[in-house]
Structure formats: structure tokens, C-alpha cells
C-alpha positions as CSV (number, residue, x, y, z in Angstrom):
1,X,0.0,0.0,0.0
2,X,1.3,3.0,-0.9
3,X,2.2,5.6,2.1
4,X,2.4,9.3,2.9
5,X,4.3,10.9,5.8
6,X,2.2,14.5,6.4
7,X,3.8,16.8,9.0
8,X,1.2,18.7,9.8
9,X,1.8,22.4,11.1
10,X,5.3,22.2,12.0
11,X,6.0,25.9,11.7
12,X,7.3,28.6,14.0
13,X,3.9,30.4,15.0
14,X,4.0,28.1,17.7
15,X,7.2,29.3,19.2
16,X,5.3,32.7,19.4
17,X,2.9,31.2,21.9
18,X,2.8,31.9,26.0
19,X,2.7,27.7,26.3
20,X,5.7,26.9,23.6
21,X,7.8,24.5,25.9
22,X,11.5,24.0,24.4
23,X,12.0,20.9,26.5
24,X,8.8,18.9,24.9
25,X,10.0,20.5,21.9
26,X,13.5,18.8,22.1
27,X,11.2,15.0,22.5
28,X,9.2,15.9,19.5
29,X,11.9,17.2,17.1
30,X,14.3,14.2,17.8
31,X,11.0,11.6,16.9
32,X,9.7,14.1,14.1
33,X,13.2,14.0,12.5
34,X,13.9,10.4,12.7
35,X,10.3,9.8,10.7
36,X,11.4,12.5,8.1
37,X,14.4,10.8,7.5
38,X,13.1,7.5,7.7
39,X,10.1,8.1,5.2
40,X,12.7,9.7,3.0
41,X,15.5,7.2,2.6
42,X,12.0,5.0,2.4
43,X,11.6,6.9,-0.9
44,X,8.4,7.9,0.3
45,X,6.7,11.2,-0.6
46,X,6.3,13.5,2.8
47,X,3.9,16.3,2.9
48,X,3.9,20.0,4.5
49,X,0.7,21.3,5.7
50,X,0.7,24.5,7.7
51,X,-2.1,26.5,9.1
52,X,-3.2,29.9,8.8
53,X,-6.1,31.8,10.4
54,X,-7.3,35.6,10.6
55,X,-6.6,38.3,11.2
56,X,-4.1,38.9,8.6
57,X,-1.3,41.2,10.6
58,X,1.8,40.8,11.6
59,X,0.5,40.8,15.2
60,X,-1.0,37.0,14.6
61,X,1.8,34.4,14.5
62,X,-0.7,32.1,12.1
63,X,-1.2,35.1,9.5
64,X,1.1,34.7,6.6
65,X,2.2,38.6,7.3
66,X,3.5,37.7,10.2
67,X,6.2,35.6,8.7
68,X,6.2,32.4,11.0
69,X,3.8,30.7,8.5
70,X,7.7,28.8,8.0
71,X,9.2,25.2,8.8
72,X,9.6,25.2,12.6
73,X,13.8,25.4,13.4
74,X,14.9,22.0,14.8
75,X,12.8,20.1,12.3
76,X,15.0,18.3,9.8
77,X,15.3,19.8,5.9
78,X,13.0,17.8,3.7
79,X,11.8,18.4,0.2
80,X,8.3,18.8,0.3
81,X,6.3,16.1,-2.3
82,X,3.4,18.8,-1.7
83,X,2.9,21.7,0.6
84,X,-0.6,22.5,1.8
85,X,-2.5,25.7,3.8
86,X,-4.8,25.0,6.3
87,X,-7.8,27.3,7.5
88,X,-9.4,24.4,9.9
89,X,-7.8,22.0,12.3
90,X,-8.2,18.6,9.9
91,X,-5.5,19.1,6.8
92,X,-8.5,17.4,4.7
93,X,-10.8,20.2,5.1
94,X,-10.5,22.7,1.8
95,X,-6.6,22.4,1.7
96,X,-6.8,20.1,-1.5
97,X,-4.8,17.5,0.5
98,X,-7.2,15.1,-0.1
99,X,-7.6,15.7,-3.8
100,X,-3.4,15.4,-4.2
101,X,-3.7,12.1,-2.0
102,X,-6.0,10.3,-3.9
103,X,-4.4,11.5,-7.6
104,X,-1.2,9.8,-6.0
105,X,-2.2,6.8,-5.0
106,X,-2.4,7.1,-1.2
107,X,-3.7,4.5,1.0
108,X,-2.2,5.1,4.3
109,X,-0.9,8.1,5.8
110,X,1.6,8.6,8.4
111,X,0.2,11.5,10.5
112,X,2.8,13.4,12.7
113,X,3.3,17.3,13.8
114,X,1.6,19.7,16.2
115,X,-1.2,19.9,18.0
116,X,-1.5,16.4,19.2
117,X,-5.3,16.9,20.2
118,X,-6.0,19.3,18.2
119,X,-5.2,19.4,14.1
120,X,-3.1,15.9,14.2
121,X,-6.0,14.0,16.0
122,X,-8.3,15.8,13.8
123,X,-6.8,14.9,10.4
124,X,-6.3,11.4,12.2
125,X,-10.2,11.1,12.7
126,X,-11.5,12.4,9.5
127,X,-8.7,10.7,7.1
128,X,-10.0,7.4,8.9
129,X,-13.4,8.4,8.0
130,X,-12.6,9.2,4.6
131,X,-11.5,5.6,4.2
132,X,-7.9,6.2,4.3
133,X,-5.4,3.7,7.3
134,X,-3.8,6.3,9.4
135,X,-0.4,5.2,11.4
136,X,-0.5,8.1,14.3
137,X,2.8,8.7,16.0
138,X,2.4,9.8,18.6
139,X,6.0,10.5,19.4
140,X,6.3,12.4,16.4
141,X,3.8,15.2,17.4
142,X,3.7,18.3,19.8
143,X,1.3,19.2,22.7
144,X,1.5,21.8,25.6
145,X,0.3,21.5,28.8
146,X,-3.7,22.9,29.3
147,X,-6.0,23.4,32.0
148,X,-9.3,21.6,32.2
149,X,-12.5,24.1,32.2
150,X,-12.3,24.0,35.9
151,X,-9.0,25.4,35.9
152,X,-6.8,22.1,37.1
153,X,-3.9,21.2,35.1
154,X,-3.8,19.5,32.2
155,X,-0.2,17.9,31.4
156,X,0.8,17.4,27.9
157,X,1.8,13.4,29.1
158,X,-1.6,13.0,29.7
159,X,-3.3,14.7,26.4
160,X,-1.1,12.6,24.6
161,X,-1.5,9.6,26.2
162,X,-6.0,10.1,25.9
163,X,-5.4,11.1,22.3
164,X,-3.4,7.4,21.8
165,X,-6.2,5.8,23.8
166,X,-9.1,7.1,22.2
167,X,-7.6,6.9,18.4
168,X,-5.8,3.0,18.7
169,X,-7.8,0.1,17.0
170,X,-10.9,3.0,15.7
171,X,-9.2,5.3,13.7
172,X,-5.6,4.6,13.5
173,X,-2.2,2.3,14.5
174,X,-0.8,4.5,17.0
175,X,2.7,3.1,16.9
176,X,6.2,4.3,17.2
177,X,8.6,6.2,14.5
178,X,9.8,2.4,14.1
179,X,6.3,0.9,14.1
180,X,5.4,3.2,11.6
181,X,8.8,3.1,9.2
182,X,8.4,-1.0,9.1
183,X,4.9,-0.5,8.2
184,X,5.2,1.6,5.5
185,X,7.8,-0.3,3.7
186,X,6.4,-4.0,4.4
């Protein structure tokens, strides 16, 4: 079956945020790298997909004007099979991601980048719904601590961990940068 490695919004607007956490970071870039290189000495196409929203100033670090619509620093050079904008959280919604994956031949994608919870389970849930097989690493993507509505914490080990829980064996494989490499060449 022929498989897609999408880093999904891997770009610097998130080093512009109050929660940005260089020592989660760190985790993330060495798993996100090892999957990039991986997939490419695989031979197998890797797609960028960032995410832009409103308003359109320099003051917002997702407006394109603001210039951190850009690969994240720490994220390993790759050459891009396709780059796609986002205005949602699922990369399948109006980006023509979905279009490009099905004119190539894509049956399984390799979802990885940041949010965790947010545009990476997203894509995750409505790929699988789409019909594609989704391998989610969850090593290879990015969270930041939250709070819960009634103000407790919410650590990032435990978003990730619910987002692996609640995605395994229903929408995707969750499986390791390994997991996922062996996969995709077998």
C-alpha cells in the first residue's frame, strides 16, 4: 500500500505562543526527524501542511504577514512532495490535501506534527473516516500543557496519552517512529 508521511503544522507560529515548551519540543523534534528521514530514505513522498487563520497582521503568528507561517527550526530539511495551507484543524478540510492524496495513489498516511489533540487527531479522525489507514505517532507530534475548564492542570503526558487511547484500533495504529517506518515499507 502505498504511504504518505504528512507533517502537519510544524512551523514557528508556535514558538510565538505563551505555552511553547523548548524541553517537549526537544522530544518531539528528535521523533519528528527520525520519521522524516526514515520516510525519505523509504523513498516515500512527505507532505507539509501548515495552518493559517485571521486576522491577517503581523501581530497574529498564524497570519502569513506575520512571517512564522515557516518550517519550525529543529525540524529536519526535507523536500516537500506537496505543501498544503490550512484554515481548519483537519488538513483534509479545503486544503486540496485530499484531492493530491488520492491523484497519487495514497492508502495510508503517516500522521505526525503539532497539536496532538487538536489538528493531528483531527486529520487522524476524519482521514480514517474518509477511508484512508492512518499510522498516528504519537512521538512524532507536539502538545503543551492545558487546564481543564475548571482550571486544574492538564499535562501534555496526559493529552497525549488520551489522544493514543481514544484513536488506537478506531481510527488509526498508534505506533512508534519504528512501528510506523516498518509499516510503510512492508
Amino acid at each position: 500500500m502505498k504511504t504518505c508521511l504528512i507533517v502537519i503544522d510544524a512551523q514557528e507560529s508556535f514558538r510565538q505562543r505563551a505555552y511553547w515548551n523548548e524541553s517537549q519540543a526537544a522530544r518531539y523534534f528528535a521523533a519528528q526527524n527520525a520519521l522524516i528521514e526514515g520516510c525519505a530514505a523509504a523513498g516515500l513522498p512527505i507532505v507539509r501542511v501548515f495552518h493559517t487563520d485571521e486576522p491577517s497582521d503581523a501581530s497574529n503568528p498564524f497570519a502569513v504577514e506575520s512571517g512564522h507561517v515557516r518550517p519550525i527550526g529543529g525540524i529536519a530539511a526535507f523536500d516537500a512532495a506537496a505543501t498544503f495551507t490550512k484554515h481548519r484543524h483537519s488538513a483534509l478540510v479545503n486544503s486540496g490535501l485530499d484531492v493530491w492524496l488520492t491523484q497519487n495513489g495514497i492508502g495510508r498516511l503517516i500522521v505526525s506534527g503539532i497539536r496532538t489533540e487538536q489538528c493531528c487527531e483531527t486529520t487522524t479522525r476524519h482521514a480514517s473516516d474518509l477511508g484512508w489507514e492512518v499510522d498516528y505517532v504519537t512521538d512524532a507530534t507536539l502538545t503543551f500543557d492545558m487546564k481543564h475548564p475548571d482550571g486544574s492542570p492538564l499535562a501534555a503526558a496526559d493529552i497525549k496519552a488520551r489522544t493514543a487511547a481514544v484513536l488506537h484500533g478506531r481510527f488509526a495504529t498508534v505506533c512508534t517512529v519504528t512501528q510506523a517506518l516498518e509499516r510503510a515499507v512492508a
